[in-house]
Structures are given as structure tokens and as C-alpha cells.
C-alpha positions in Angstrom: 115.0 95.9 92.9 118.1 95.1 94.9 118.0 96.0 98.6 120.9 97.8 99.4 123.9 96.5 101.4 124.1 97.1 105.4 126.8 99.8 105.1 124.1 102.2 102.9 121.9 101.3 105.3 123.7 102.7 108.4 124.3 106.0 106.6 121.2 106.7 105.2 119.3 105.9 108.4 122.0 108.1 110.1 120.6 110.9 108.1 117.1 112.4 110.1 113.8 113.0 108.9 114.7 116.6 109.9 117.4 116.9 107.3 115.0 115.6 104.9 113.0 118.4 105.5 110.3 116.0 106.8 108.4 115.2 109.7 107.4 112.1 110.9 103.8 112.7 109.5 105.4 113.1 106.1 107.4 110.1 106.5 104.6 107.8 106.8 100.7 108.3 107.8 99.5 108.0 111.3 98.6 104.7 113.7 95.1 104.9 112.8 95.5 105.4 109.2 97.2 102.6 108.5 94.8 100.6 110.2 96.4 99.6 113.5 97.2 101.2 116.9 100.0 101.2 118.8 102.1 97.9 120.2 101.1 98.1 123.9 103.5 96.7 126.0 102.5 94.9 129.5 103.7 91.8 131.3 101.9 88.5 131.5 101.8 88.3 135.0 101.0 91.0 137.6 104.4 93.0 138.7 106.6 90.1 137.2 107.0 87.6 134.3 107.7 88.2 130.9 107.3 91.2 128.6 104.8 90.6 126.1 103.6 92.8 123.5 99.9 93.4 122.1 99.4 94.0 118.3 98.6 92.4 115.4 102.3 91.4 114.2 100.3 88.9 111.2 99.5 92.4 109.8 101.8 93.8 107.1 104.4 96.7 108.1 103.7 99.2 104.8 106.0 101.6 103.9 105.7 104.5 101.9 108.1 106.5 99.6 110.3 109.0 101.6 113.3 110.1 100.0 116.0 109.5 97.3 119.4 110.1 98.8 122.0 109.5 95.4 121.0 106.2 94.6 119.3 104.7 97.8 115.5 104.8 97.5 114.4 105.0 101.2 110.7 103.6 102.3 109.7 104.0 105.8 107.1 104.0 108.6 106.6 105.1 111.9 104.0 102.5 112.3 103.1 101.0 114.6 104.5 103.5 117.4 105.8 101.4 120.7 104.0 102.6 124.3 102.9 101.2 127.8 100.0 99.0 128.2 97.0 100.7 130.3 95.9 98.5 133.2 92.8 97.4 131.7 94.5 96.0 128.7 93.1 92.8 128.0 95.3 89.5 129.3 98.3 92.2 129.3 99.7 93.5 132.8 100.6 97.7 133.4 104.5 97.5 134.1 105.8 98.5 137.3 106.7 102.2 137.7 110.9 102.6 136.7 110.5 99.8 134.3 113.0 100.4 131.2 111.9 98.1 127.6 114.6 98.0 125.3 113.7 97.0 121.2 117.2 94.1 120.8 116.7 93.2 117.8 117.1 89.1 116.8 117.4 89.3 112.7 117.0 91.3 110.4 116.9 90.8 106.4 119.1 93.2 104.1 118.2 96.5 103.2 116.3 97.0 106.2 117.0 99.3 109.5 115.0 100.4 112.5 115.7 104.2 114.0 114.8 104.7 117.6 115.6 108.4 118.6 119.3 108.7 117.6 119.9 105.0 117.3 120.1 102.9 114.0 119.7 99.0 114.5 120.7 96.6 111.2 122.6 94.2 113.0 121.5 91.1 114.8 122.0 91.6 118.7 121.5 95.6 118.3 119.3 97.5 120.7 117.8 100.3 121.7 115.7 101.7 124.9 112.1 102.8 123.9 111.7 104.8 127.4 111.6 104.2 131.3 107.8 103.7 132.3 106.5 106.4 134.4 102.9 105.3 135.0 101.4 107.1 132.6 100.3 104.5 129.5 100.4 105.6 126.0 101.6 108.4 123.9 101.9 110.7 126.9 103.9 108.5 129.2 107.7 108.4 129.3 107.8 104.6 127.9 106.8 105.6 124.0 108.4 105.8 121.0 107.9 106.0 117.3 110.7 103.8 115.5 111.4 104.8 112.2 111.1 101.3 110.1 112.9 101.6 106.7 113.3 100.2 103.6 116.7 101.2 101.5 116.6 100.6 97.8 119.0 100.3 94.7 117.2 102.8 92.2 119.5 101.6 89.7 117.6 98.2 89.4 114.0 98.0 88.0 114.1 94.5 87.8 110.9 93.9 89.7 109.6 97.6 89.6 111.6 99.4 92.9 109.5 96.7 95.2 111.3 95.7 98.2 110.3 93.5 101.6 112.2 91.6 104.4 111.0 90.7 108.2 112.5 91.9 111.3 112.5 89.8 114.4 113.1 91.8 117.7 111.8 91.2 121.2 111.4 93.5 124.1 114.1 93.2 127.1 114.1 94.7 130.5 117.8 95.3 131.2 117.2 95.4 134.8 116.1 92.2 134.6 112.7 92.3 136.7 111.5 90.8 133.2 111.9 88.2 131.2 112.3 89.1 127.3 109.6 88.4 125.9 108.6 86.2 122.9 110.1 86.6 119.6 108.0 88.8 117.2 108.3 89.9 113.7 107.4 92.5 111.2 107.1 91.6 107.4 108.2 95.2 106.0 107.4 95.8 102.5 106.9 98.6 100.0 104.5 96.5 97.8 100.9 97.5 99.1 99.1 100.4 98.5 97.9 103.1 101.0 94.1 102.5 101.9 91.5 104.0 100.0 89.6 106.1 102.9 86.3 107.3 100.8 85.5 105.5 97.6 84.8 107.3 94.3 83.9 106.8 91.0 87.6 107.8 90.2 89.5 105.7 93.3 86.9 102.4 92.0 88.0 103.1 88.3 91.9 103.3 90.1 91.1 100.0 92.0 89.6 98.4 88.8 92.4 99.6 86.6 95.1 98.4 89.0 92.9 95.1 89.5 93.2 94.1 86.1 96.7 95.7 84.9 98.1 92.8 88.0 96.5 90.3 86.1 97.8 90.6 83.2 100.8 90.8 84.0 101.1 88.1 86.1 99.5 86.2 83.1 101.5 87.2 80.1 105.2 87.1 82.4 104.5 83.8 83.7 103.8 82.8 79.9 107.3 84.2 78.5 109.2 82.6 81.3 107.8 79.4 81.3 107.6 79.3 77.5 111.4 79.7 77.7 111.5 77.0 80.0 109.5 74.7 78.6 111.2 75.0 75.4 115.1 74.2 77.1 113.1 71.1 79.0 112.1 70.0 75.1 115.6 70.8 74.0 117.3 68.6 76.7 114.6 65.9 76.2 115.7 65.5 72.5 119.7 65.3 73.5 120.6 69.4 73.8 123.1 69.9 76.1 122.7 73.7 77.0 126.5 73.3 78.7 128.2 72.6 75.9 125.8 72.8 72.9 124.9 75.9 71.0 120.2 76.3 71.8 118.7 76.2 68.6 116.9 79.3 66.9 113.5 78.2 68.9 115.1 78.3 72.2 116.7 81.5 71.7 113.7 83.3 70.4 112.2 82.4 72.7 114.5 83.1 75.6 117.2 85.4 74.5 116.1 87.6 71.4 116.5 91.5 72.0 113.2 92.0 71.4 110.9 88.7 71.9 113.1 86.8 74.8 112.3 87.1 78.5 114.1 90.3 79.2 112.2 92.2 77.4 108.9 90.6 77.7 108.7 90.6 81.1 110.3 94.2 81.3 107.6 95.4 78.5 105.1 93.8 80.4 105.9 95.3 83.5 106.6 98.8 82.5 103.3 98.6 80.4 101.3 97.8 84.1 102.6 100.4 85.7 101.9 103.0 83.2 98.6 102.0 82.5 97.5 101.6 86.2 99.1 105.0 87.0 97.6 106.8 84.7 94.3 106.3 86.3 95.4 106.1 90.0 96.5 110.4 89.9 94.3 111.8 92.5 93.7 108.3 94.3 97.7 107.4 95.0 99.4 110.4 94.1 98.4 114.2 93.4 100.0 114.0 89.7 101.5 111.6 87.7 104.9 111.2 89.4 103.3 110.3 92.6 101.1 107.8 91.2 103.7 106.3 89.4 106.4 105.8 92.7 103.1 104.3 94.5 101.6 101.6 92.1 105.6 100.5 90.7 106.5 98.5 93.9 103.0 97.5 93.9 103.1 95.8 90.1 106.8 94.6 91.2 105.6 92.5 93.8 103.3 91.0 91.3 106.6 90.5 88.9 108.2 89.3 91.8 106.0 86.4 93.0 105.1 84.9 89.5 109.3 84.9 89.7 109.0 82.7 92.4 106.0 80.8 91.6 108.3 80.1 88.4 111.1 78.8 90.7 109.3 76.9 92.6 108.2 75.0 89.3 111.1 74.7 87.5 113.8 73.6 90.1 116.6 74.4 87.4 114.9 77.8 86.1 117.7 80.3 86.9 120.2 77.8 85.9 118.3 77.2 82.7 118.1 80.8 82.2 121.9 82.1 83.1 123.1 79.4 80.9 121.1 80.0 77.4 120.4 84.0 78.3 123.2 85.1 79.7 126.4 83.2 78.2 126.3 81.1 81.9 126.6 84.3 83.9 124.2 83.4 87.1 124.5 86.9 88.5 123.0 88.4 85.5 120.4 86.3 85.3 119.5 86.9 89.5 120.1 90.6 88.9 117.4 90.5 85.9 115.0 87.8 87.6 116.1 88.2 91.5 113.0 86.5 93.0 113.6 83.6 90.7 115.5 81.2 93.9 117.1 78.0 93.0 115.7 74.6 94.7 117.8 72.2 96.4 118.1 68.4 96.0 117.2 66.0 92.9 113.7 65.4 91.3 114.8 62.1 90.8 114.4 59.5 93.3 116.7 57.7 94.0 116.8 53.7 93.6 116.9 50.8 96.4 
């Protein structure tokens, strides 16, 4: 699914979870829910040194389904929250008392936004102040916040099931200077894992099962169309085609382009016939009806789509080019729009000679 441009980004994250109707807990589960407290923030050395931050940042960021606003899908979290370390905290440092942390951030990928209080970041060298410490540590001290991270979608393009992900890199600044910023640390943000199963059932292991093996088929039978198509160009070319300037024989394009066997709508069959089947036994474990379900396990089977994509790419080093030229009449953006995790590889495969 394409991630939305910068400029939809800004407005929809300029929109609040109040006018949504929502409230933070609605917008995505709690800390300990998702699995992981909050970032404590501390210094490395006693009363001076650099900021430094303590979490998990190798863990995913998961985001759930929040809104549709016209045709922007927006996923967020406000997971993990952002507070002040506690004295004990191991190899971490209590900040001194006035202390302000700001979030600046150092990249971010498109599509993606971070709200803090009435601030939207999307821009590289954006920030924003998560409090002024006040000696109290955690989520009843005056240095805590709970970002809103977001994900804004295209619901146009089903390409790859409504999955979306990019990283954030940010660090934490003092702008007083008493500190130094502190390393750089990021967030992988994505919409393709599924909320954790907190009590297992007969029904959430039938769910699980279902899911398990609805993947793996999928990845199976798309990774066959594409490279079939593939392989069948490479054969092509090795026996003098020219797909520039020749016209692909009938094998090529029914296997590649034909409305109803080609790539398009294999890999869109495929995927569409994941989803439904997985959904249809995830109601009650990802979604109270079918709806629900559905939203939940799509970006989940898109990220499946999306990798064998690239796992395709990263085989065939002239796959989209292959595939714009014989699919889609040489029209490269259609072929990314219909295949977008399929990335082009730089360089020859031949080497060259002394």
C-alpha cells in the first residue's frame, strides 16, 4: 500500500485523537500490553554527560488501526510512552531537577509522523519538548509524555494488503545544554504484526494455525507466479528476445501478462484469498466480527506479499524492469505501484574483464 506523501501527513496528524472521538487507550493498547514499558530517560554520568535512553529500541513499534480520514488510513501507537529514569535505574543516571528533554528528530521515512502534545514532527531536524523534570520519575512526574507514533496510508492501493512500515531516528537533546544529546536511536514502525494473544484458546490456536499456514501459502504460490514470469523472460532473452523492441511470445505473456493467469492477478488472488481465509477464523481472536478481523490480519498477509517482493528483487536484479517492460507496455510506475516492494539492484552481474 503506498504511504502517503508528507503534506497528508501534517494534516492528518494535525487532526486529535479527541476529534476522532478516541482516547489514547483506543488509539493503541497500553505499555504493558504491548509488551514493553516505558523509555526511561537518565544520563550516563551522575549530574552530567550525555542523555541516554533505556528500552528495547531492537523491538518492533506496532501499530494498530485507528481511523480512515477520506482516503488516508491512519495506524498509530502511543507506545512506548517517554518519562524520567528513577535513581535506581540500572547503568542510567536520575536527571538533575529543571532538566528539559526535547524528542529532535534525525530521519524519518514517508508516511510516518510523531505527535507530542500539540506538536506534529515529519521533518528531519523537527522537535519537540517531552517535559521539564521535576524529581518525580515516571508517569507522575512533569518530564512524561505519550507520543502519538503514526502510520498514514493510501487506502486506494491494495497492492500488498494496506501494510505499511518505515523507522524513525530521533535522539533526546537538552536545550539548555547541561547535556549532551544522546545517541541516535530508532523505531521500526509497522502495521504488519498482530496484537498478542493474551490467553490461548482452542479458537485463538485454530486463529494462529489458520494464519500460520494461510502465510505460507502465499508466500509459496506468489513467489512461484513471479518468478515463473521471470524465469520465462530470462529463457526468452537467452534464445535472442529482445523484450525492448520485440513483441514476448504467447508463453511469456501467459505467463506474465494474461488478465486472468499473469502476475497481477495471481498474486492479487493469492493474496486476497489469505486474508479471507485467515479472517474468517481470527473473529473473536483479532477482531469482534468480521470487519475487524479482516483490517487486522490484511497488513499482516501484506507484509508476507511484500517480502517475497523483495526476496524476488533481490534475486532477479532486472525484475521490475523485466516486469514494467512485458506487463505494463514499459510503464515502470505501474509496475512499482502493482509490485512496490519489488526494488531495483544496482551495478552489473557481469564482471568485468582485466
Amino acid at each position: 500500500m503506498k504511504i502517503i506523501n508528507k503534506t497528508f501527513v501534517t494534516a492528518v496528524a494535525a487532526v486529535s485523537l479527541a476529534a476522532f472521538g478516541m482516547s489514547p487507550a483506543a488509539f493503541a493498547e497500553e505499555d504493558d500490553h504491548h509488551g514493553h514499558g516505558d523509555i526511561e530517560v537518565g544520563s550516563t554520568d551522575a549530574g552530567a554527560g550525555q542523555l541516554m535512553g533505556e528500552y528495547n529500541f531492537e523491538s518492533v513499534l506496532r501499530t494498530d488501526f485507528a481511523n480512515a480520514v477520506g482516503p488516508v488510513l491512519v495506524y498509530g501507537s502511543t507506545t512506548p510512552g517517554i518519562g524520567a529514569a528513577e535513581d535506581e535505574a540500572p547503568e542510567l543516571y536520575e536527571l538533575n531537577v529543571g532538566t528539559t528533554v526535547e524528542f529532535a528528530l534525525i530521519n524519518i521515512d514517508e508516511g510516518l509522523s510523531i505527535q507530542i502534545g500539540a506538536t506534529t514532527l515529519d521533518e528531519i531536524g523537527e522537535s519537540a519538548s517531552l517535559g521539564t523534570y521535576d524529581g518525580t520519575p515516571g508517569e507522575d512526574g512533569t518530564l512524561h509524555a505519550h507520543p502519538d507514533y503514526q502510520i498514514a496510508l493510501d487506502s486506494t492501493d491494495t497492492s500488498i494488503g494496506g501494510f505499511g512500515e518505515g523507522d524513525i531516528d530521533f535522539v533526546f537533546e537538552d536545550p539548555d545544554s547541561n547535556y549532551q544529546a544522546s545517541d541516535i536511536y530508532t523505531f521500526h514502525v509497522t502495521n504488519g504484526y498482530l496484537a498478542p494473544v493474551e490467553t490461548a484458546t482452542k479458537t485463538t490456536a485454530k486463529c494462529q494455525k489458520t494464519v500460520s499456514r494461510s502465510t505460507g501459502k502465499l508466500i509459496s504460490s506468489n513467489y512461484k507466479a513471479l518468478t515463473n514470469c521471470l524465469d520465462a523472460i530470462q529463457s526468452w532473452r537467452a534464445g535472442g528476445g529482445d523484450p525492448e523492441t520485440d513483441t514476448a511470445p504467447n508463453r511469456v505473456l501467459k505467463t506474465c501478462s494474461d488478465v486472468d493467469k499473469g502476475i497481477v492477478a495471481r498474486t492479487s488472488a493469492n493474496l486476497q484469498h489469505a486474508i479471507t481465509k485467515a479472517s474468517e477464523k481470527c473473529v473473536g481472536t483479532f477482531g469482534v466480527d468480521l470487519a475487524a478481523a479482516t483490517a487486522a490480519i490484511s497488513p499482516n498477509m501484506g507484509m508476507a506479499a511484500c517480502r517475497v517482493q523483495e526476496l524476488v528483487g533481490a534475486g532477479y536484479s532486472s525484475g521490475l524492469e523485466d516486469i514494467a517492460v512485458v506487463v505494463f507496455a514499459d510503464d515502470e510506475e505501474a509496475a512499482e505501484a502493482a509490485f512496490p516492494c519489488i526494488r531495483e539492484s544496482q551495478g552489473s552481474t557481469i564482471p568485468e574483464e582485466d
